[in-house]
N, C-alpha and C positions, 0 to 999 in steps of 0.2 A: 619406695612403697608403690604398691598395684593400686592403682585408681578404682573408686567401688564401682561395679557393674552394674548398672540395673537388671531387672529379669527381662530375659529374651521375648522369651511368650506371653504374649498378655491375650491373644485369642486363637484359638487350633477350630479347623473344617477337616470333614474328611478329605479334599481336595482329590486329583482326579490322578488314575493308574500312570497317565503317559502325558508327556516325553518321559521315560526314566532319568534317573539324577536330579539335581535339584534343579529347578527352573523360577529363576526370577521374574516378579512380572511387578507392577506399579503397585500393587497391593500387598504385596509377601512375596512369600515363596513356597513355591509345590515342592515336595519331597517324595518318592515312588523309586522302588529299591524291586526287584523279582527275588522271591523267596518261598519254591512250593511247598516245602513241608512244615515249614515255621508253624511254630505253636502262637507264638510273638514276634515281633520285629521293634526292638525300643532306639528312638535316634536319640544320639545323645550330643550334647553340646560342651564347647570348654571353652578356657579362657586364651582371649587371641595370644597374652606372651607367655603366660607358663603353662599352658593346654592345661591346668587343673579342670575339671568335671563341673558345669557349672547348673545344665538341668537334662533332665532324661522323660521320654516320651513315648507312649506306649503307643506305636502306631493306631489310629481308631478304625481305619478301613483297611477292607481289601477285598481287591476286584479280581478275579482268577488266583492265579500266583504272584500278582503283582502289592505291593503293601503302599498305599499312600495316605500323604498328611498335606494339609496346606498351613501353614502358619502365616497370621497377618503379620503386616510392619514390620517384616524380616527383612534388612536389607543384605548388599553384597561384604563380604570379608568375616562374615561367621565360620567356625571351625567347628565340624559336625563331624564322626561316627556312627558304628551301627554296633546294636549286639543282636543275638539270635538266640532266641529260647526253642531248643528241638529235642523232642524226644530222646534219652539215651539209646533207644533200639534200634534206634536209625544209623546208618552205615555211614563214617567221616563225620561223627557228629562235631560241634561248636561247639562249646559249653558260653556263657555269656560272659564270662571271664575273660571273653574274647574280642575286643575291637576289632570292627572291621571297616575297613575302607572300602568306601560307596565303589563299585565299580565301573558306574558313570561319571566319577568327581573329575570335572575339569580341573581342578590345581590343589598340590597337596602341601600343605602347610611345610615342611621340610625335607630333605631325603629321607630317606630309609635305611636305614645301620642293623644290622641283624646285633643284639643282646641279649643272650642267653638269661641274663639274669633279670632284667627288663621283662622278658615273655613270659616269664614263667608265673603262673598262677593270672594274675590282672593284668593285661598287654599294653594297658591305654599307654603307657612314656615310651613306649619302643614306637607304637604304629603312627605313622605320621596321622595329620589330620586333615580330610576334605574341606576346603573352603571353598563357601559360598559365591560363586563368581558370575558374569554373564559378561562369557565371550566376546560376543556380538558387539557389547561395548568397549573393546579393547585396543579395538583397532582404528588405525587413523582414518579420517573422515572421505579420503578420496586414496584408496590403496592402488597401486601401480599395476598396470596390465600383466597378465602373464605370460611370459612370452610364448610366442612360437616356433620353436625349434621342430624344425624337420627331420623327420625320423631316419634321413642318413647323414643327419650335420650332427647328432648329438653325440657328442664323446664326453663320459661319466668320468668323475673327479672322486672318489671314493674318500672320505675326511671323518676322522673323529673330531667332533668340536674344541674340547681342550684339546689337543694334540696340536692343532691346526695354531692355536693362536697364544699357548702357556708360556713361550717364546719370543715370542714376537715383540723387539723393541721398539716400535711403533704403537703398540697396543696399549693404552693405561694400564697397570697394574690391578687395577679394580676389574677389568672387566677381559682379564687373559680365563680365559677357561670357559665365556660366560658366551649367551647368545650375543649378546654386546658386542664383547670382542669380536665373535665371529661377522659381523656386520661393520666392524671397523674397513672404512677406506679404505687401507693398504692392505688389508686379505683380500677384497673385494678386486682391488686395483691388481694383485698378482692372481690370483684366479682369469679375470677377461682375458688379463697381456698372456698368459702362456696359451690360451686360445681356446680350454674347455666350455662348453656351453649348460654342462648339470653338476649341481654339486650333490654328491649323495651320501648323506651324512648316516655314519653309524646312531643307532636308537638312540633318540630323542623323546621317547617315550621313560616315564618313572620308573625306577628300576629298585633292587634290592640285593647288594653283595652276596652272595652265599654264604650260608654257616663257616662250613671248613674252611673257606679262603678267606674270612675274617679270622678265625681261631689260627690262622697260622699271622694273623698280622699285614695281610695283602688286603687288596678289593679286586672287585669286576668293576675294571676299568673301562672295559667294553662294552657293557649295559647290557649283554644280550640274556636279562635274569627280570623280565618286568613284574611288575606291583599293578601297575594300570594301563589301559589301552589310552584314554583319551590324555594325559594332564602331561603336560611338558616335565622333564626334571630337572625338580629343584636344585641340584650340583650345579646348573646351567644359568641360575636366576641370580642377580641380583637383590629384586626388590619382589619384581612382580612377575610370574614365568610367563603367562599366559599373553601379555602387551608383549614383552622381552622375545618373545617365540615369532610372533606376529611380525614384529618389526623388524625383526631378521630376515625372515621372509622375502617381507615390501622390500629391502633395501638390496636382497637375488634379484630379483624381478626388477627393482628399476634398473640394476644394472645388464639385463638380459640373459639372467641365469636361473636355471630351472633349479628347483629343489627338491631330489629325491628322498623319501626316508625310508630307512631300513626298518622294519616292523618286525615282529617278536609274536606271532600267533601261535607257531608250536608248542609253547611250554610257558612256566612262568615261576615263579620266586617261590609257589607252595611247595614247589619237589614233591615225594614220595608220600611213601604211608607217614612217617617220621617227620615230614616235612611241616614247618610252621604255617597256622590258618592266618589268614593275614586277609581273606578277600573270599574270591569264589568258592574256596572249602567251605567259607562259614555260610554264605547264602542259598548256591544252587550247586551242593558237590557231587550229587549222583548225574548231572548232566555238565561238569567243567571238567571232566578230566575221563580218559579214554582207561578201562578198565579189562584185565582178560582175567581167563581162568587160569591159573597157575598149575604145574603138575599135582598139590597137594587137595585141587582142589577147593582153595580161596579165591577170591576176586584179590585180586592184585594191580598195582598201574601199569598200565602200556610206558614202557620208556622210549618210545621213539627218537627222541630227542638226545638223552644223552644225560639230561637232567631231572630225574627223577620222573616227569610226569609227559603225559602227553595230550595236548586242547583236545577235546570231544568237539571240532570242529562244525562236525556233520549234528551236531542238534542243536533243532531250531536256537535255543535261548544265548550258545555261542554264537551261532551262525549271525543272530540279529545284532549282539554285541560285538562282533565284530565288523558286521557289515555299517553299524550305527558310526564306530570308532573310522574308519576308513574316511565314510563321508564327512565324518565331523574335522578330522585333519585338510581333507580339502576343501571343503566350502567353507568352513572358519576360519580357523591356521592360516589357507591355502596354498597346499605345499603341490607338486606338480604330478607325484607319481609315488611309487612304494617299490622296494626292494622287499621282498620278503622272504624271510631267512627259511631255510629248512622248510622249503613250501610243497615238498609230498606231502608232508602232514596234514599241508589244506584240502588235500586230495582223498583222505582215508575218509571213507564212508559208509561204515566207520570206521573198520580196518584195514582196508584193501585200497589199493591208489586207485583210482579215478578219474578221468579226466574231464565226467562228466558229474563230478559229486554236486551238490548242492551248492557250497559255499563258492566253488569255482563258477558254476553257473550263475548266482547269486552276482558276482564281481563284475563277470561278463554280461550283464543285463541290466547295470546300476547305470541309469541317466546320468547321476552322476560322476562317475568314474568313467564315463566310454572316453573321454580324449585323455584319462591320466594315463604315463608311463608304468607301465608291468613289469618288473624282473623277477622271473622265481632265480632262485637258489634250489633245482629242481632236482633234492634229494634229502631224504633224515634217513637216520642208522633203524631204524626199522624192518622189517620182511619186504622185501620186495621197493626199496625203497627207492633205487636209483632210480630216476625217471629222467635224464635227460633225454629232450625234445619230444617228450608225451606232452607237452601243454598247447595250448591254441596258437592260432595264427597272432590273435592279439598280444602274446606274451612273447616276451626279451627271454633267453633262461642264459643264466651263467653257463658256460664250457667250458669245464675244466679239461676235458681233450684238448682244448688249445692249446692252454698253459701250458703240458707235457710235454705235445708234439714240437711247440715253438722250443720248448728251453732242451728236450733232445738235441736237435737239430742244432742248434748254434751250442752245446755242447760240442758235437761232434759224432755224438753219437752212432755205430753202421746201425745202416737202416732204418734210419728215420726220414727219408727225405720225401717218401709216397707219401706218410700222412701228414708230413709238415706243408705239404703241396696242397691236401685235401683242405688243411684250415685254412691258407692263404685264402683262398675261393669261395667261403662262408660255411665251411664241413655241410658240403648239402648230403652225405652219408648221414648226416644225424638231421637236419634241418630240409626235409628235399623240395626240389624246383617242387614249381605248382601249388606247393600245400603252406611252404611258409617263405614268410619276409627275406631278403637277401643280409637283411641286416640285425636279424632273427638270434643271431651267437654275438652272446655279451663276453667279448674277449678279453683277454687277460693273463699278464704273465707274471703276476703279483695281487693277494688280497691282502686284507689284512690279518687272515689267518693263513700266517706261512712268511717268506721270507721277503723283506724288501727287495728292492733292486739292486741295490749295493751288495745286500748280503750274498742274495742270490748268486752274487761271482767273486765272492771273498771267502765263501766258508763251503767246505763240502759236508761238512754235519751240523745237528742242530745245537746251542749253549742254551738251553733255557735252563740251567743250574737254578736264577734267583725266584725260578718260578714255586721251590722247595718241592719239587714233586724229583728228586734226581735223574733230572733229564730224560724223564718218559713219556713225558707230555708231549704233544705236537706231533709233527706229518713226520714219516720219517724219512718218506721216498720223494727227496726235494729236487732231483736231477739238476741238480748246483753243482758248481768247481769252485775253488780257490786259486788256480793257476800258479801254485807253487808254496803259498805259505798261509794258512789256516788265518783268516782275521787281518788286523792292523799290518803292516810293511811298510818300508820307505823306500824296497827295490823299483825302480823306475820302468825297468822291464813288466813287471808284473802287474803295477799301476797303470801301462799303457793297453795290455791285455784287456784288463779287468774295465776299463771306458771302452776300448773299441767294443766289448760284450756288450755291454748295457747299449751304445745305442746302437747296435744290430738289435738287440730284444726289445727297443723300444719302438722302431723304425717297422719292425717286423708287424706289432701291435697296431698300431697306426693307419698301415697301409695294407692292412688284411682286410678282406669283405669281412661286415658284419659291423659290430657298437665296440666301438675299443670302450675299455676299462682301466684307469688311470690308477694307480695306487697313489694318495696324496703324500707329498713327502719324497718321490721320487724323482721326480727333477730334480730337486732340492739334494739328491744325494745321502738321501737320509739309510744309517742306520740302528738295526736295534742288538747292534753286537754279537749277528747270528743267531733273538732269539727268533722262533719263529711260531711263537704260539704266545706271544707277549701280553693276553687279556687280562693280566694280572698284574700288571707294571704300571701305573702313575705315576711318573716320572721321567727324566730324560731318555729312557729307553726308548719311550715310545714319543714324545714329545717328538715338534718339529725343530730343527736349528737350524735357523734363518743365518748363520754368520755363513756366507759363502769365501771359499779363496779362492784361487784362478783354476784350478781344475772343476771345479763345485759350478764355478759362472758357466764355465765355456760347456757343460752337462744342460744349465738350465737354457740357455742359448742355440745348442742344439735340438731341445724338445720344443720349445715354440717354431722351430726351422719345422721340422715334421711334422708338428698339427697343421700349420699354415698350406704343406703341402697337400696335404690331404684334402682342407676343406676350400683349397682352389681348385680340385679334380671332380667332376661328376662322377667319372668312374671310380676312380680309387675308395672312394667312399658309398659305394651302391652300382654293381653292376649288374644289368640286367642283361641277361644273354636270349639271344632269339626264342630259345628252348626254353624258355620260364615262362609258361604264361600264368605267372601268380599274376603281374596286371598288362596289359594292353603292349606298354610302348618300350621296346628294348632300346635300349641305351650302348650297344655291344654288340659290334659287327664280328669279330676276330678274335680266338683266344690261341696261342699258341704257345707250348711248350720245345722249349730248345736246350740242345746239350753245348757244351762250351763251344765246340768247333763249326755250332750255326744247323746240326744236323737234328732234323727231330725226335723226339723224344719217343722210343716204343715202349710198350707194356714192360719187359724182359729189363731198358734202364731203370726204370722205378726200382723195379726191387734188387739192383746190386747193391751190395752192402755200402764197399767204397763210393758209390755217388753220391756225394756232399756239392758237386756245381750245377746249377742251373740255371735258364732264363726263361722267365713267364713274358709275352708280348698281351698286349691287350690293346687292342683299337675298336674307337669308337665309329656308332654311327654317324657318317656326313651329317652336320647341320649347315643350314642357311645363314651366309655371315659368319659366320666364324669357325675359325682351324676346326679342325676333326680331331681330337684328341687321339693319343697313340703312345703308348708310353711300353717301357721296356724294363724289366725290373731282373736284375741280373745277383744271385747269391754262389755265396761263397765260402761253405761251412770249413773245406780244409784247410791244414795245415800248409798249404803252398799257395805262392800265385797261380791264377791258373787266365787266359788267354780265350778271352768271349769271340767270336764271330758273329759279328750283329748282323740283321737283316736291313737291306738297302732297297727301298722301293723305286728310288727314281737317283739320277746323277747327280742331282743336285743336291738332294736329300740327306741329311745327316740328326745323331740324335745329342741332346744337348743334357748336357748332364744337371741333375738337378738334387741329385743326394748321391756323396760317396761317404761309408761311414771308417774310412779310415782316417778324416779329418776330424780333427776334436772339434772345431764347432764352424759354426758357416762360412766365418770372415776369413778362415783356410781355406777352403773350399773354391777351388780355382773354377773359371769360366770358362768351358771347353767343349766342343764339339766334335765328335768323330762319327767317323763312316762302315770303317772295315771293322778292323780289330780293338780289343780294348783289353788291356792287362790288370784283370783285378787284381787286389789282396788279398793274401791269404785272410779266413775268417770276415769277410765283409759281405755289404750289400749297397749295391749303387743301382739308381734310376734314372733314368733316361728321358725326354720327351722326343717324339719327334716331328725336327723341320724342315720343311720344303723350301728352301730357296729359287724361284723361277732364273733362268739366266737371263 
C-alpha cells in the first residue's frame, strides 16, 4: 500500500521570474517556466512512486513572458509538470491534455519511452516527471581539479556510456550501462594505460526514442533524439542521476582525464508538425523551432537536421536556454568541453550559416566557457550547410576530408597521395597558417557513425539489415576493403592484411598534425558486423567485448606504442613551421618531402596516379640541452617492397627506428639503426628518429 501523503502546498507567493526552473532555497521553492502566449500556466505535482496527480496550481504571476510561483516548505525530490492553457488560434497549439516537462528540470523522474497509446488524449504516464532537485548539493564537498591538458597533448576517446562498460567483467552487474560503471576503476585504469587524455562521451543529456523506431521494436540507442538540455539520463542512473553524473565526472578528473559531452542543440524529440508536444512546443513553439514557407504557401519546419525539426537557435529565448544549459554542465556537472553535433545549425541566423550569428558569438564571449573545449561537427543536411573550417580560431571542427583521404590512400587507391600528404600536415587547405591552430582538424578515420576499425578492413559494403530499414540506411561511400572475403574468415593471409591495415590507419591518425580522434572500442578490435549506422542496436553490436585473444592484445599493445610516441614528440603532435605566424615561436626548422630513391619531391610526382611511396622529413628547431628532434616518417601504400634512400647529415649520424607497422605489436619490433637504404613493406609505414653519434 502507498503511504498517505500530506498536501504539498500549505502556502504559494508570487515568487520571482528568474533563475528559470525550479530553484530551491531554505524556505521552498521558486518555480518560473517562459511562456509568451499562455492564457495560463498550471504546475502540477504527483506522487513520487506511481506519479498519480496529487495537486495543480494555477500559476498567480507573471513578469514579461516569464510565469512564476514560489511555494513554502517545498523541499528537494517532488515530481512536478506543466500544462498550458493557449488559445486554439494560435499556431502549434498545446491543448492541456498535455504535460510538459519544465525545460530547465535538472533531473527527470524516469526515461522517456514514446506510447502511442499513453499520449494520446492525457499524457501525464508516458512524460517522465521533473524533480525537484539542487544540484549544487550533489556534489562531494572538495571535487578534484580539472585537469590541464594542453591543447597539442589532447587526443579524444569518443565512448557511448553503456557501450563502454555493459561488458565489462570487472564492472558490477548493477552498475554496467550506468555513470557508475563508467567511473569503475578498471574503465578508468584502461582509458589512462592506453594513453588518451579526453573522454568524449556520446549525449548524456535526456533523450527520447523515436516513434517509428520504437513501432518497429528498436530504440535510439545513441541518444541523439533530446527531451532536455540540462538533466542527465535516467537510462544512465541508478538511484540519483544528477550525484551519479557528478561523480563520474570527479572520478575523470582525479584520474587526469578531460570529459567531453556531445550535445544535441539542432533538433530534439518534438520532430515535425505530427510530432509529439512533450516540452517547447507546449511552452514557447513559435520561437523553438525554425519555420519556412513551403511552396503551398504554409509555414512549415525547417528540417535541417534530418529529424523532423530544426532549433530556432538565433532567438534570444533558445539562445539563453541554451547558453544557460552549457554553463550549467560546466560549472555544476563540471564537464571540460562539448562536441556538438550538426553545429551549422548553431550558425543559421536564422537561416543562412554564420559564423558570426549570435549564439556563436554568445559561446565565444561566455566567461564561462572561454577555457572549455569546442568541437563543431561543422555541418547539417540543410542549404548551404557544409561548413567545414568556417568556425573561429577557438574551435576544433571534425574533418571528414581526413577520414577519406587517409582510408583512400592505405586503400590504395591512384591518386590519393597529394591529399593524403595535405592531411598529414593539418589540411592547412581547409584550416590555413596565420588564421587557425595547427591542431585546429579533429582527425579521424572512424566515428561512431560509420564503420569501426575492424569493419572498416573486413567488409567492403554496409550490413545494417537488423536496422529493419533493408539496408538503406547509412553512409554508403565507406572507402573500406575486405581483402578477399566479406566479414568473419580464418584465412591467415587475409587476417594479416587486415592488422597490418588497421595499424597503418591508426599510426596514420596519431601522427598526423592536428587532435586525433579515437573511436572507443578500437583498440579493443571491436566489431559491429559491418553495421555502420548502428544507432539503433543495444546490444552486443554495439557493446564493448573486453575478452581479448592474442591477435586482439598484440592490436591493443600496439595503440598504446603509438599514442606514447606521439606525446613524447613536440613535433609530431603540434608543428609550427616558420611560416605560421598564428603565434610567436616555431618549433620547425625543416620539412621535406622525398621520393623513395632520396630525390625530391616536384609538383608533377604528387599527381602521378601510381605514387603510393613516400618520405615526409621533419626537423626541429635546435634547443639548449637537448637533441633537436628530427624524425623521418617513411609510407608505403603499394602493393610491393619498395627501397627508401634516407637522408644522412653527418658520418656518424644514422636514424633509429621507432615504429614499423609490419610488426604486429612492439615486443617484434626489432632495435635497429640504418644510414643509407631501408627496405620497406609493401603497404606499411615506418618512423624513424634521428642520431648523432660523435666519433
Amino acid at each position: 500500500m502507498n503511504s498517505v501523503v500530506q498536501p504539498l502546498v500549505e502556502e504559494v507567493d508570487v515568487g520571482e521570474p528568474y533563475p528559470l526552473g525550479a530553484t530551491l532555497t531554505p524556505q521552498g521553492c521558486n518555480f518560473a517556466v517562459q511562456c509568451p502566449d499562455a492564457r495560463a500556466v498550471v504546475l502540477c505535482f504527483f506522487h513520487p512512486d506511481t506519479e498519480e496527480a496529487l495537486e495543480e496550481i494555477v500559476m498567480p504571476a507573471k513578469t514579461g513572458d516569464v510565469w512564476h510561483v514560489f511555494i513554502k516548505g517545498l523541499t528537494a525530490g517532488e515530481l512536478y509538470g506543466y500544462r498550458v492553457e493557449r488559445g486554439e488560434e494560435n499556431l502549434l497549439t498545446a491543448p492541456t491534455d498535455k504535460l510538459l516537462i519544465d525545460p530547465y528540470a535538472k533531473m527527470l523522474s524516469r526515461a522517456m519511452h514514446w506510447n502511442e497509446r499513453q499520449y494520446k488524449g492525457d499524457s501525464q504516464f508516458m512524460v517522465a516527471k521533473a524533480v525537484v532537485v539542487d544540484p549544487t548539493a550533489c556534489a562531494s564537498e572538495q571535487r578534484p581539479p580539472k585537469p590541464a591538458i594542453k591543447r597539442h597533448q589532447r587526443i579524444v576517446y569518443e565512448a557511448h556510456l553503456k557501450g563502454l562498460t555493459q561488458l565489462h567483467p570487472d564492472v558490477p552487474e548493477a552498475q554496467r550501462g550506468k555513470f557508475n560503471g563508467a567511473a569503475h576503476e578498471k574503465i578508468i585504469k584502461h582509458l589512462t594505460g592506453l594513453g588518451v587524455t579526453s573522454v568524449q562521451f556520446m549525449p548524456l543529456a535526456a533523450f527520447m526514442p523515436e516513434p517509428y523506431i520504437t513501432q518497429k521494436g528498436l530504440t535510439n540507442y545513441w541518444g541523439y533524439n533530446p527531451v532536455n538540455y540540462f538533466a542527465p539520463e535516467p537510462r544512465y542512473s541508478q538511484k540519483h542521476a544528477v550525484k551519479e553524473c557528478m561523480n563520474m565526472v570527479d572520478a575523470y578528473h582525479a584520474a587526469g582525464l578531460e570529459v567531453i559531452l556531445d550535445v544535441v542543440f539542432n533538433h530534439t524529440a518534438e520532430g515535425g508538425k505530427d510530432g509529439p508536444v512533450l516540452s517547447f512546443k507546449g511552452f514557447f513553439p513559435h520561437q523553438s523551432y525554425l519555420m519556412e514557407q513551403a511552396a503551398s504557401g504554409k509555414l512549415v519546419y525547417s528540417n535541417h537536421s534530418g529529424c523532423g525539426n530544426t532549433v530556432y537557435s538565433a532567438h534570444p529565448i533558445m539562445t539563453t536556454l541554451i547558453m544557460d544549459a552549457l554553463r550549467y554542465w560546466v560549472s555544476v556537472i563540471g564537464v571540460d568541453g562539448f562536441r556538438f553535433d550538426l553545429a551549422a545549425s548553431l550558425g543559421r541566423d536564422p537561416q543562412q550559416f554564420s559564423p558570426f550569428s549570435g549564439l556563436l558569438r554568445a559561446i565565444l564571449q561566455d566567461p564561462v566557457l572561454k577555457r572549455c573545449v569546442l568541437i563543431a561537427e561543422p555541418w547539417d543536411i540543410g542549404p548551404g550547410g557544409y561548413q567545414l573550417g568556417a568556425f573561429g580560431a577557438r574551435w576544433l571542427e571534425c574533418n571528414d576530408k581526413f577520414r577519406d583521404s587517409v582510408r583512400a590512400f592505405w586503400r590504395g587507391d591512384a591518386g590519393s597521395t597529394a591529399d593524403f600528404a595535405t592531411r598529414l600536415m593539418g589540411s592547412r587547405d581547409i584550416f590555413p597558417k596565420q588564421y587557425r591552430h595547427i591542431n585546429t582538424s579533429v582527425n579521424n578515420v572512424t566515428y561512431h557513425d560509420g564503420f569501426t576499425l575492424q569493419d572498416l578492413v573486413s567488409y567492403a559494403e554496409r550490413h545494417n539489415l537488423a536496422n529493419g530499414e533493408e539496408n538503406r540506411d547509412g553512409h554508403g561511400h565507406n572507402l573500406s576493403a575486405n581483402y578477399g572475403v566479406e566479414g568473419d574468415t580464418q584465412d591467415k593471409n587475409i587476417l594479416a592484411v587486415r592488422e597490418q591495415q588497421k595499424r597503418n590507419l591508426f599510426a596514420t591518425l596519431l601522427l598526423s598534425q592536428g587532435t586525433p580522434h579515437v573511436l572507443g572500442g578500437d583498440e579493443l578490435s571491436r566489431t559491429q558486423k559491418g553495421n555502420n549506422n548502428a544507432y539503433c542496436q543495444d546490444n552486443e553490436i554495439s557493446w564493448f567485448d573486453w575478452r581479448l585473444d592474442k591477435r586482439k592484445q598484440d592490436f591493443l599493445a600496439y595503440c598504446k606504442h603509438v599514442i606514447a610516441l606521439r606525446q613524447t614528440s613536440s613535433l609530431l603532435n603540434s608543428a609550427f613551421l616558420p611560416d605560421d605566424p598564428f603565434q610567436l615561436h616555431a618549433n620547425v626548422s625543416m620539412v621535406n618531402w622525398y621520393k623513395p630513391d632520396g630525390s625530391d619531391k616536384e609538383s608533377a610526382d604528387w599527381q602521378a596516379e601510381n605514387n603510393k611511396a613516400f618520405a615526409l622529413e621533419i626537423r626541429g628547431v635546435p634547443q639548449s640541452n637537448e637533441e633537436t628532434e628530427h624524425w623521418l616518417l617513411c609510407f608505403n601504400a603499394s602493393d610491393s617492397e619498395v627501397t627508401f634512400n634516407t637522408p644522412l647529415l653527418t658520418p656518424t649520424g644514422g636514424w633509429s627506428l621507432k615504429l614499423d607497422t609490419r610488426y604486429r605489436c612492439p615486443a617484434e619490433q626489432p632495435n635497429i639503426r640504418i644510414q643509407h637504404l631501408f627496405l620497406q613493406a609493401r603497404r606499411s609505414l615506418a618512423v624513424f628518429r634521428y642520431t648523432d653519434f660523435p666519433r
